[in-house]
TORZALUM-312550 format. One record per residue (C-alpha): residue in one letter; x, y, z. Coordinates in steps of 0.5 Angstrom, whole numbers, plus 500, padded with zeros to 3 digits. Example, Ala and Ser with C-alpha at 12.3 -4.5 7.8 and 13.67 -1.06 7.14 Angstrom:
A525491516S527498514
//
This chain:
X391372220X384370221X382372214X384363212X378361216X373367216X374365209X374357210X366358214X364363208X367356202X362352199X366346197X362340193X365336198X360329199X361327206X364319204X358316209X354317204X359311202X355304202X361301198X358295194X360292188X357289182X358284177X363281182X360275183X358273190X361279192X356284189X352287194X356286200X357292205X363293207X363289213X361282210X365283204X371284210X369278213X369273208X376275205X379275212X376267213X378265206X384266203X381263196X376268197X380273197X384270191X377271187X376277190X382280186X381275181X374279179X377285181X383285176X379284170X374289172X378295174X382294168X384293160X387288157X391285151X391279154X388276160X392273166X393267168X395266174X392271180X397271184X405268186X407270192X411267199X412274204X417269207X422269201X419277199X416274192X411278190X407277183X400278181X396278174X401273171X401272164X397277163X399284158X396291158X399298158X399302163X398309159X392305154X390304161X389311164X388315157X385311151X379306153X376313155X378317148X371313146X366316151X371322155X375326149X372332151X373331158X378335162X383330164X388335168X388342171X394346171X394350177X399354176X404358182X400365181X393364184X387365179X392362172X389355170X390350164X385345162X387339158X383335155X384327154X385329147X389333148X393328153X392323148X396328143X402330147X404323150X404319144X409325141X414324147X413316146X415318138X420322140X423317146X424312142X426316136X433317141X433310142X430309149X426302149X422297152X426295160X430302159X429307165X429314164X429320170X424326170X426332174X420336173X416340177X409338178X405340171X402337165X410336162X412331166X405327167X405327159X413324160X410319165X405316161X410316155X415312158X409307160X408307153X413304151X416301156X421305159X421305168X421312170X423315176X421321178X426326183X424331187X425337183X428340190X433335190X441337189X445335183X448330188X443327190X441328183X446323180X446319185X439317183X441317176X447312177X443308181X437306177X443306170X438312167X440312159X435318159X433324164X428329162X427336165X425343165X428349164X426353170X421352175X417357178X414356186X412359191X414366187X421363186X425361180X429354182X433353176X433346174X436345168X443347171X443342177X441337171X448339167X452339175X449332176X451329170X458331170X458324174X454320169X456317163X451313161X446320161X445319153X439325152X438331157X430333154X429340156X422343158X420350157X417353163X419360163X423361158X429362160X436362156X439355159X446352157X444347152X450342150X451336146X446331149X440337150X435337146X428341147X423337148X416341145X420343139X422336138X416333141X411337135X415334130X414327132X407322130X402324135X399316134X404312138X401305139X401303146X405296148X403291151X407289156X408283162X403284168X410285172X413289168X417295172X412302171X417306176X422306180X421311186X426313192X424314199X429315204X432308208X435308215X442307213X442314209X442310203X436311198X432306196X429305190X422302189X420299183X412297183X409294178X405295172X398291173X398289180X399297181X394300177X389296180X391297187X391306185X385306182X380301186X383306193X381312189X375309188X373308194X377310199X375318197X369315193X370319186X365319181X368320174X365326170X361328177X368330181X374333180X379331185X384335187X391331190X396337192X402332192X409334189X409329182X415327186X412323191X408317191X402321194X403324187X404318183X397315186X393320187X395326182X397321176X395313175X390313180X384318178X386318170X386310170X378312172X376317167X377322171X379330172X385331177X389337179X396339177X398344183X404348182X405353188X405352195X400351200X402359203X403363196X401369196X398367202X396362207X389362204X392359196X389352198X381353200X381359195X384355189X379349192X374354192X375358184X375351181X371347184X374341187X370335191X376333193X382336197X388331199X393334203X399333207X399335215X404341219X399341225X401349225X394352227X396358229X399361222X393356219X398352214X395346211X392340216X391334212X390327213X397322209X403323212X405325220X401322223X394327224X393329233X387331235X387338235X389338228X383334226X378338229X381344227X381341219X374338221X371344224X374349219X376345213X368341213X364345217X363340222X360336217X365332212X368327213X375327214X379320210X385320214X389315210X395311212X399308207X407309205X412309198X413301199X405300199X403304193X396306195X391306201X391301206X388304213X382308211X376310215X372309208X370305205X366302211X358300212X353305211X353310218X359307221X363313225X370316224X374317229X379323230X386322228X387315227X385312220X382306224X380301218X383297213X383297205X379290202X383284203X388287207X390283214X393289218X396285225X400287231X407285233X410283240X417285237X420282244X416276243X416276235X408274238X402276234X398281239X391278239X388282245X384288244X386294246X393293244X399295241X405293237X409294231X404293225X405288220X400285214X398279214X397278206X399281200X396285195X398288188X400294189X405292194X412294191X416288188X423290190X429295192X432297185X438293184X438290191X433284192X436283198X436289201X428289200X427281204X431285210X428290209X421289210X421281211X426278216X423281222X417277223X417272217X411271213X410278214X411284211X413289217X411296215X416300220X411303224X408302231X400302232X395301237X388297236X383299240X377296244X373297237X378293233X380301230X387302229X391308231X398309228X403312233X410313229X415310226X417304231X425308229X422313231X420309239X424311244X427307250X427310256X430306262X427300259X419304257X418305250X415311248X411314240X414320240X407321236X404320243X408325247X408331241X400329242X401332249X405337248X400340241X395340247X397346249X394352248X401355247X404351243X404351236X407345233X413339236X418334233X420330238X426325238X430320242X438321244X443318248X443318255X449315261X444312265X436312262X439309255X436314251X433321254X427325250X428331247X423336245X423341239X417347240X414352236X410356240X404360237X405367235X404373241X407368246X412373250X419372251X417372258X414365259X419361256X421359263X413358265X412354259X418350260X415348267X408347264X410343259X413337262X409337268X403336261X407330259X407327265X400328267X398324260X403320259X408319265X414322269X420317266X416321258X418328260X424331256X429331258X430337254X426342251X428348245X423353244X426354236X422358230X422352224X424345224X426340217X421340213X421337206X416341201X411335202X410337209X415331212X419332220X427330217X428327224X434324223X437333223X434334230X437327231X444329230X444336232X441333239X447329239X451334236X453331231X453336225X458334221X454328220X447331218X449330211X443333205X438339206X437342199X430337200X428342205X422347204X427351209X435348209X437355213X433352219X438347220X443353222X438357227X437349231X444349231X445355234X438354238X441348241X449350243X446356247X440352249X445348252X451354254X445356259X440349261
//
């Protein structure tokens, strides 16, 4: 298990060290020239500044068939939120033809696929040809301007051409997982009224077949307002095909490969993503086209620093997400440049298949999804969980050879890009481990008493982190339910928009971000991160990897329980010792009323293929609760929810 980071320290990846950032910006009036602090400066104290400075911006970042009019029409109170109005554009025009002129030959895509060393280059030609044969063919089924159509695809150039044919013409997309089960499928499809869904035959990931097209025929059962079923061909195999499939390739080569691209309203929905809610329920985000794709592709400029033609940006993420949809899709092909499309898995053929494939195709940018597991070496990386101290100096140490930088971003599905990065910032400015520390341009991140209602001032602080002003790539509203969405994100703190997570800002102004505030858990009356006490448990030198959860408690209200995954080579011996050695941690760093009340010692947790802890399965089997922990067909793993009940109930026979 040592040959990942003999390998690592051996890799010559071209990765720039982000310092080398100084971040100024010309052509933008009194905003050029200005370093990062200034520039934040004067947005922060003027709001008509920043309202020029997005202004400037839309026109810059941009191409449009008709200029806007109005910059922005928002009022956070009412949860109304409108940018670029009266201006028209496409999005797909956007991300491919303005760079035919000067990028035709350039690639545009590179297809890893799941077996290592197999690799497909598309040029923006080529990416030209193929989305404008599936637009020609989707509006030859009748799919028009404020239709939507759902993709369930795996990642690979397939759904990005269908992605940006539907933009093309104005159909909403919404990508599902291709991981999902036919339920959760359908309900998806019901939900967003899909007259279309596009899919792929099989997919092939980590070495395994995952057969798509049949869930697809299982989910439609349950959905009458499914008119096509377009098939993809991936392996090959016979699949059933019915009255409403159709093959998309060979349908798709007979059609024009020169499909106009419409105009379309600044806040014309491009896609519909789903993300999990708090009441089981699905929410789908609908996000706009202008506002967006200025947003996605300013924060790949600049957050990461990419220069088109020079680099070759290399995002991990499942099309499926929104890290994928931003980072994989619109973000680098709205700037020209070459992204990769990553079929497999980040432990196929080994746990070296991610710096290996860095390393055979030369990326100067890698993205990824932490899982802290240090011990086997899996991925560390900086968007999702919160990153811990020893994952960064691991991820620093191996990873940039103690000398690149390492962009720990936070940002979520309803923001649509970066907001908290530690780049861009002024020329030599530090990075700090694990915390993200500074916000994107004309973001007003603040932290919020949620006792008081209060906006905490003081520096250090905590609080329930909130942000101030709009911005355009925020998500316009919960498909089909617009007063969900106020609820949602703006009824705790009016005038606000409430993230849902916790934060800490510390003497310097950088911001921490310490977990999903429902993820808080209240202790006889103290409220404790669970990231906080995971960091302390992490710490140790036998522990591998921890979820931690609150559950119901008689007399403390809510009592903590602690989920651990110890490193390979750990005698079975030690567990009593190590139980003992843990709490006494936890109490030493953080204080005796954090100690779990109980502590699993278990070989696996929840993960969905992006990396994400499902907390609410530890939640429900802590409480016992099995009946209740509904859908695991997301998991990288569902067989790890029966080893945890069985852990749990003999945890609990002899505790």
């Amino acid at each position: 298990m040592l040959r990942c980071p003999l390998q690592l320290v051996r890799l010559r990846l071209p990765v720039r060290q982000l310092s080398d950032l100084t971040t100024k910006f010309t052509g933008l009036g009194s905003f050029s020239n200005l370093n990062y602090d200034q520039l934040q400066s004067s947005l922060r104290t003027d709001s008509s500044q920043c309202e020029q400075f997005w202004k400037l911006i839309g026109e810059q970042q941009l191409n449009w068939m008709q200029p806007f009019h109005t910059v922005s029409d928002c009022d956070l109170k009412s949860a109304k939120i409108a940018w670029y109005l009266g201006g028209k554009l496409n999005a797909s025009a956007n991300c491919i033809d303005r760079h035919l002129a000067t990028r035709a030959d350039q690639t545009a895509l590179i297809w890893e696929q799941d077996e290592p060393g197999n690799q497909v280059y598309i040029t923006y030609k080529q990416l030209h040809a193929e989305v404008c044969r599936i637009a020609s063919l989707l509006l030859q089924s009748g799919l028009q301007a404020g239709d939507t159509a759902v993709l369930y695809m795996p990642t690979g150039p397939p759904v990005v051409y269908c992605m940006l044919a539907c933009a093309r013409i104005g159909v909403a997309h919404s990508v599902v997982f291709a991981g999902f089960s036919a339920e959760a499928l359908a309900a998806r499809i019901q939900d967003v009224g899909a007259k279309v869904v596009i899919t792929t035959d099989q997919a092939i990931r980590g070495g395994k077949t995952v057969e798509l097209k049949r869930t697809v025929d299982a989910a439609v059962k349950s959905c009458p307002m499914v008119e096509r079923v377009f098939v993809s061909t991936r392996t090959g195999a016979s699949v059933p095909m019915g009255s409403i499939d159709v093959p998309l390739e060979k349908n798709a080569a007979a059609c024009s490969a020169d499909c106009a691209a419409e105009p379309m309203d600044s806040e014309q929905p491009l896609f519909v993503l789903y993300t999990s809610g708090s009441t089981g329920k699905p929410k789908g985000l609908v996000h706009s086209t202008a506002g967006y794709l200025v947003y996605t592709s300013l924060t790949h400029q600049h957050v990461f620093d990419y220069r088109p033609g020079q680099d070759i940006f290399g995002c991990v993420a499942d099309v499926g997400w929104i890290t994928g949809h931003s980072y994989v899709v619109y973000g680098p092909l709205a700037n020209g440049g070459t992204t990769l499309l990553f079929e497999s898995t980040p432990a196929y053929p080994d746990v070296g298949r991610y710096w290996e494939t860095a390393e055979r195709l030369g990326l100067t940018h890698i993205y990824l999804s932490p899982t802290y597991d240090l011990s086997r070496l899996r991925v560390l990386g900086c968007v999702g969980e919160p990153l811990n101290h020893e994952a960064w100096e691991w991820y620093h140490r191996w990873v940039g050879g103690g000398h690149r930088d390492i962009a720990d971003t936070w940002w979520q599905t309803e923001t649509g890009g970066v907001c908290i990065a530690p780049r861009p910032s002024a020329e030599g400015a530090p990075i700090l481990p694990a915390m993200p520390m500074r916000p994107f341009y004309g973001l007003e991140p603040v932290l919020m008493d949620p006792a008081t209602g209060a906006e905490v001032t003081e520096s250090p602080a905590e609080g329930h982190l909130c942000m101030r002003r709009p911005w355009p790539g925020m998500a316009r509203s919960i498909w089909g339910d617009h007063k969900r969405f106020a609820e949602t994100y703006y009824s705790q703190f009016p005038g606000l928009y409430f993230t849902g997570d916790g934060a800490s800002r510390d003497a310097q102004g950088f911001l921490h971000i310490t977990g999903r505030v429902d993820d808080v858990i209240n202790v006889t009356g103290h409220r404790l991160g669970t990231a906080e006490i995971e960091d302390a448990l992490d710490s140790h030198p036998a522990v591998s990897e921890t979820a931690v959860i609150g559950y119901p408690h008689k007399l403390k209200g809510e009592a903590v329980y602690a989920f651990v995954i110890l490193k390979d080579g750990v005698s079975i011996d030690r567990l009593g010792d190590l139980r003992r050695e843990l709490k006494r941690r936890v109490r030493d760093r953080i204080a005796a009323y954090a100690v779990p009340e109980k502590l699993l010692f278990t070989d696996g947790l929840p993960k969905t293929r992006s990396g994400k802890i499902m907390r609410r399965i530890l939640k429900r089997i802590a409480a016992e609760d099995y009946d209740s922990i509904g859908d695991i067909s997301t998991l990288a793993d569902p067989s790890v929810v029966e080893a945890l009940k069985q852990h749990h109930d003999l945890y609990q026979r002899h505790k």
